[in-house]
TIBALUM-415598 format. One line per field, with one value per residue (C-alpha): residue number from 1; residue in three letters; chain; x, y, z. Coordinates in steps of 0.25 Angstrom, whole numbers, plus 5000, padded with zeros to 4 digits. Layout:
BEGIN
i = [NUM; ...]
aa = [Ala; ...]
ch = [A; ...]
u = [X; ...]
v = [Y; ...]
w = [Z; ...]
//
This chain:
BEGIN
i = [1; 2; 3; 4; 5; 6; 7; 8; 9; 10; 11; 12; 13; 14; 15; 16; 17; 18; 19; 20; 21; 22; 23; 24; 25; 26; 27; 28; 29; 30; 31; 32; 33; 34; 35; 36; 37; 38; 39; 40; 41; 42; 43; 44; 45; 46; 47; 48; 49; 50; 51; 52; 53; 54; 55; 56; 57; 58; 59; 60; 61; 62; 63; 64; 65; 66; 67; 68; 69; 70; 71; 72; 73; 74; 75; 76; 77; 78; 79; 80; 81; 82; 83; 84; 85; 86; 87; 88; 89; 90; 91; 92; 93; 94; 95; 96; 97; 98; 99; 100; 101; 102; 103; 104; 105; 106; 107; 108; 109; 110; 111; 112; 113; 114; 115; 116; 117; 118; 119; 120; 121; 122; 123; 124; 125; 126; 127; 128; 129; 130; 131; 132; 133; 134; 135; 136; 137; 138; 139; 140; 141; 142; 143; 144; 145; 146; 147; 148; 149; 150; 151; 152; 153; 154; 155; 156; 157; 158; 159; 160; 161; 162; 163; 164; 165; 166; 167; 168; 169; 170; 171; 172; 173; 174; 175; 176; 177; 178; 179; 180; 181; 182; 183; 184; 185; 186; 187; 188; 189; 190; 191; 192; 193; 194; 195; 196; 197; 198; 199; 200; 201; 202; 203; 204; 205; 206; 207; 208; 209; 210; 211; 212; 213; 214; 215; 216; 217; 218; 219; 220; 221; 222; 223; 224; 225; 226; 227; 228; 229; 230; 231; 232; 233; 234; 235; 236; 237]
aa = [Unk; Unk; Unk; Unk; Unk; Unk; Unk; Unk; Unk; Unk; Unk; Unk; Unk; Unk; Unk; Unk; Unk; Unk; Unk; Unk; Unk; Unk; Unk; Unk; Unk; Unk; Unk; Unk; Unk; Unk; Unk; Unk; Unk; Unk; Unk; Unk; Unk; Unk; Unk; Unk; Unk; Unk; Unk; Unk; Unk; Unk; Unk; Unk; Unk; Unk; Unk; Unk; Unk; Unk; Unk; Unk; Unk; Unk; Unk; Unk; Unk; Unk; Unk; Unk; Unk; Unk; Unk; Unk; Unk; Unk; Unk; Unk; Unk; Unk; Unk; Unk; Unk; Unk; Unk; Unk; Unk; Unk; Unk; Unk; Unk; Unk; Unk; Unk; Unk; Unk; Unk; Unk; Unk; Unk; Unk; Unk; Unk; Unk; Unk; Unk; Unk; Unk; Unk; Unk; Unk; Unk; Unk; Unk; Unk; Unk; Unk; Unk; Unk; Unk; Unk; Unk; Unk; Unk; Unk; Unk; Unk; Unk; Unk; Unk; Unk; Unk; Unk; Unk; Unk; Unk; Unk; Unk; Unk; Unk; Unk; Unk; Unk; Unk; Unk; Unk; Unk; Unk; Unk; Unk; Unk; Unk; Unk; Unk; Unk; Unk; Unk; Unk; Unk; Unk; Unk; Unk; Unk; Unk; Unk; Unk; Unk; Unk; Unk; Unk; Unk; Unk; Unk; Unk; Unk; Unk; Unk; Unk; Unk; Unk; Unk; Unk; Unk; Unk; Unk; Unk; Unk; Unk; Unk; Unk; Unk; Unk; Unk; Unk; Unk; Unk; Unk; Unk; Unk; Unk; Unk; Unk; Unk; Unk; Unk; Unk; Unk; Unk; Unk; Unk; Unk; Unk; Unk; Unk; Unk; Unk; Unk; Unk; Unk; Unk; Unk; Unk; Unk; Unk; Unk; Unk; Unk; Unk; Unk; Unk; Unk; Unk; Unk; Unk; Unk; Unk; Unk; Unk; Unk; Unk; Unk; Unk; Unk]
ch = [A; A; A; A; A; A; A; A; A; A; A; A; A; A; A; A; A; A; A; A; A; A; A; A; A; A; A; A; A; A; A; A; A; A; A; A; A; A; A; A; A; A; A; A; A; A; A; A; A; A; A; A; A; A; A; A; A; A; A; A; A; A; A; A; A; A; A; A; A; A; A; A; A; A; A; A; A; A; A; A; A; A; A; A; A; A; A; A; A; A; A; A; A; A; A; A; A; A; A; A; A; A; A; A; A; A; A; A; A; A; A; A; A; A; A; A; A; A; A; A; A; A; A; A; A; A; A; A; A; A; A; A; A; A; A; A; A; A; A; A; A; A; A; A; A; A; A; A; A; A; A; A; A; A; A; A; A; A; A; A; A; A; A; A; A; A; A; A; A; A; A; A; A; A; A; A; A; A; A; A; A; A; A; A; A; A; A; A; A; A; A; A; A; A; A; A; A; A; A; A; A; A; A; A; A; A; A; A; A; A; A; A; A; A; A; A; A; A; A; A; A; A; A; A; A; A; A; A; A; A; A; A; A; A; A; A; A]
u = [4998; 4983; 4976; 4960; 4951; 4934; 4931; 4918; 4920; 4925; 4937; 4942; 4949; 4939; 4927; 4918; 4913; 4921; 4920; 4928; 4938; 4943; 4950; 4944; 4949; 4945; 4930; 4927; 4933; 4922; 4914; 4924; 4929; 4919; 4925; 4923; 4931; 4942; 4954; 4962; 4978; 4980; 4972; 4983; 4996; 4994; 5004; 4994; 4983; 4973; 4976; 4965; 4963; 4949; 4946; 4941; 4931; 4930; 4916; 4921; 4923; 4912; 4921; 4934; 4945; 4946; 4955; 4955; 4947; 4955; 4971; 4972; 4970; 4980; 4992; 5003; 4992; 4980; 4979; 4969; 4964; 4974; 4971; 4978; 4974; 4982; 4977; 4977; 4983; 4968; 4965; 4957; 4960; 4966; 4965; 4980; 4974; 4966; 4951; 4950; 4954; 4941; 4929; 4921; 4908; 4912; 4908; 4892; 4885; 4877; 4890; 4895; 4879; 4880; 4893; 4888; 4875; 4881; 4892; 4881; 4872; 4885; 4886; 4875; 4873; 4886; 4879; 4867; 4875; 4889; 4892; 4898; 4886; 4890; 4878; 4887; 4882; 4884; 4876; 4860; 4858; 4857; 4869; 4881; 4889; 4903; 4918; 4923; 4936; 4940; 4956; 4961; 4976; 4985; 4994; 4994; 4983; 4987; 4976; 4973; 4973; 4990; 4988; 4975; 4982; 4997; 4999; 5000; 5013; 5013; 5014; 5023; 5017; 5025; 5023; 5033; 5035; 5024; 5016; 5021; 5022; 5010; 5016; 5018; 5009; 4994; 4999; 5013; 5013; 5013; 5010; 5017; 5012; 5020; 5023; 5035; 5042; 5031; 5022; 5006; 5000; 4986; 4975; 4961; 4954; 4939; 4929; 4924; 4910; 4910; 4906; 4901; 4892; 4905; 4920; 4932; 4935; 4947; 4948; 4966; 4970; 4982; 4990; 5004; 5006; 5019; 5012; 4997; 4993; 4980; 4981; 4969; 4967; 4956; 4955; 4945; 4946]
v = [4948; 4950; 4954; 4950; 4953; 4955; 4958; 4954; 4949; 4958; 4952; 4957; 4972; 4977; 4986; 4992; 5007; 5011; 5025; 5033; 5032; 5047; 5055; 5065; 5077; 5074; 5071; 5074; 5063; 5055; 5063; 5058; 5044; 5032; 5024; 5009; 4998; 4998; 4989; 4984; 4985; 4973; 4964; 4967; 4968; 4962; 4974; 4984; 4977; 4989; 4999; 5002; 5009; 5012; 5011; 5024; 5026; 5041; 5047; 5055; 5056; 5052; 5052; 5053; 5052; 5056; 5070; 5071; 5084; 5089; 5090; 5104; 5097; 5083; 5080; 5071; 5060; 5063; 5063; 5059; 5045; 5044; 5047; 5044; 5043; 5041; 5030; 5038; 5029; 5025; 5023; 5034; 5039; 5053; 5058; 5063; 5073; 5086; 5088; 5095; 5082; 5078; 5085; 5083; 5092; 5092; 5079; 5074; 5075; 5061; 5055; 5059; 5053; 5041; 5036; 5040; 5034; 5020; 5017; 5022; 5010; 5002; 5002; 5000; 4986; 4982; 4986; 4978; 4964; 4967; 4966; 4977; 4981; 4993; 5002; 5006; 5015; 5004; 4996; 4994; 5001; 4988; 4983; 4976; 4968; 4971; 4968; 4978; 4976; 4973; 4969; 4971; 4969; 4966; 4973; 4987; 4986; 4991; 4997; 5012; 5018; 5018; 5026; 5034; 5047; 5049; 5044; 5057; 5062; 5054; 5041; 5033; 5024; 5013; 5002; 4988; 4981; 4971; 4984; 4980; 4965; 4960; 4947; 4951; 4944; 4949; 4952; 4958; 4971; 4983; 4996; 5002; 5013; 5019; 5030; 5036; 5022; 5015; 5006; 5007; 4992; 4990; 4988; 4987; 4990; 4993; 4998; 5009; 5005; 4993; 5003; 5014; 5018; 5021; 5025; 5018; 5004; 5002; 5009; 5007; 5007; 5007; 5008; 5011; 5009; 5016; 5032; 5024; 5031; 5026; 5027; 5027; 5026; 5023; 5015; 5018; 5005]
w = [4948; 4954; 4940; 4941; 4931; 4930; 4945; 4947; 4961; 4973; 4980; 4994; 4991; 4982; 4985; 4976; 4978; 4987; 4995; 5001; 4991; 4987; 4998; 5007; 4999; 4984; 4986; 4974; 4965; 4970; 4959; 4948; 4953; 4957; 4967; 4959; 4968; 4979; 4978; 4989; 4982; 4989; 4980; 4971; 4979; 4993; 4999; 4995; 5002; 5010; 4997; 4993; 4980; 4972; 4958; 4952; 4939; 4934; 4933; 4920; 4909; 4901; 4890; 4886; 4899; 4912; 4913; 4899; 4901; 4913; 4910; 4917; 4929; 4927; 4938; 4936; 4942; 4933; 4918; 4906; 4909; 4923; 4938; 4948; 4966; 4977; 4987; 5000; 5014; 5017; 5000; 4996; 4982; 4982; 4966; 4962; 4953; 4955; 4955; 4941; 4934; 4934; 4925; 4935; 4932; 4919; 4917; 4911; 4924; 4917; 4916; 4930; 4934; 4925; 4930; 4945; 4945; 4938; 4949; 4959; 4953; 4952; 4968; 4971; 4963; 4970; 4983; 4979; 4972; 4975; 4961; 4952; 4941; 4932; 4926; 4914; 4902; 4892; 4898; 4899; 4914; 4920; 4931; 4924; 4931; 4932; 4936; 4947; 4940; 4927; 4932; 4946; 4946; 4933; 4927; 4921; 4908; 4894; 4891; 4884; 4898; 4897; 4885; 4885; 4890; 4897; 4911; 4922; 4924; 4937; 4933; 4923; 4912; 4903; 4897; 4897; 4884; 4886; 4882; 4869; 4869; 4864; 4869; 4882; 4894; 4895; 4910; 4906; 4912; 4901; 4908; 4920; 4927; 4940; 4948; 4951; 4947; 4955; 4947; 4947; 4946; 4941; 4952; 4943; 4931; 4929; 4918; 4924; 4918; 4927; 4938; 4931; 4919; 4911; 4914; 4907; 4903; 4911; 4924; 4926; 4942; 4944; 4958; 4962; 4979; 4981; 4978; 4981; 4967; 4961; 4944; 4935; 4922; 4912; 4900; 4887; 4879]
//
């Protein structure tokens, strides 16, 4: 199984900042999602080769999860800490949720700016060294140079994203018994997420402050080729 950890070097089938991700007619996630890195599927599974699907860091919340605040506007795709794209025929993501699920304007205008400005700084000092630097809050202001994935590949993680808040109705989550073997093989698989019987297999995680000034600790993309779904979810450790 292709599992790679601590990306620091860019290898054919990934490309940082990428544009013209979103489709046509939902322009406006672009002022809720920064695009971080695409990735060719068929670094993965060679079949899939030309898939291209982009990882996503939310601009909000400042705390707490993302949707937490917004349940009136949930869909069997979207939840608390889950969203969920298709991958268009040409790879555009297209959000399987509704607009409202974001807060939007509702969010700190110096967080919305601070998480703006720092992967605007981000791109440009990949621009200048062609290295990944993040301006993160924690940090002094200076660029910090970081991996543009923490895992690529793997199997599902067991981390507190399985259990921070239920699964949309979409989607079916278990765990095997090596979930509760703690003898089981650090690459035993333990969580299996599918849709409609069809499994999702893990593309990549990232902090989302290795790009941005914050965001979560584990950003979880997951993929399943048969409905082309892209499932996020986000881990607070």
């Amino acid at each position: 199984m292709f599992h790679l950890t601590d990306i620091r070097t860019l290898r054919p089938g990934l490309t940082p900042f990428p544009t013209d991700v979103f489709t046509a007619d939902q322009p406006w996630l672009a002022r809720h999602l920064l695009p971080l890195i695409s990735i060719d599927l068929g670094v993965l599974r060679p079949a899939l080769t030309g898939t291209i699907a982009t990882m996503l860091c939310p601009i909000e919340p400042d705390e707490g999860c993302i949707g937490e605040e917004t349940q009136a506007h949930h869909t069997e795709f979207t939840g608390t800490n889950w969203i969920a794209f298709e991958l268009t025929a040409d790879n555009r993501m297209r959000f399987l949720g509704e607009e409202g699920y974001f807060l939007g304007d509702q969010v700190a205008d110096k967080h919305v700016t601070e998480m703006t400005e720092s992967y605007a700084k981000a791109h440009a000092y990949f621009q200048s060294h062609g290295r990944l630097a993040s301006y993160s809050r924690y940090g002094d202001g200076s660029a910090g140079e970081q991996a543009y994935l923490d895992a690529l590949g793997g199997q599902v993680s067991n981390g507190n994203w399985v259990e921070t808040a239920p699964i949309p109705a979409a989607f079916a989550l278990t765990f095997t018994a090596a979930a509760y073997d703690r003898h089981a093989p650090e690459d035993a698989e333990r969580v299996i997420i599918s849709r409609d019987g069809n499994p999702f297999f893990s593309v990549a995680e990232v902090a989302g402050y290795n790009w941005c000034a914050a965001g979560p600790d584990a950003i979880v993309m997951l993929y399943e080729p048969h409905s082309r779904t892209v499932l996020f979810s986000f881990d607070w450790s």
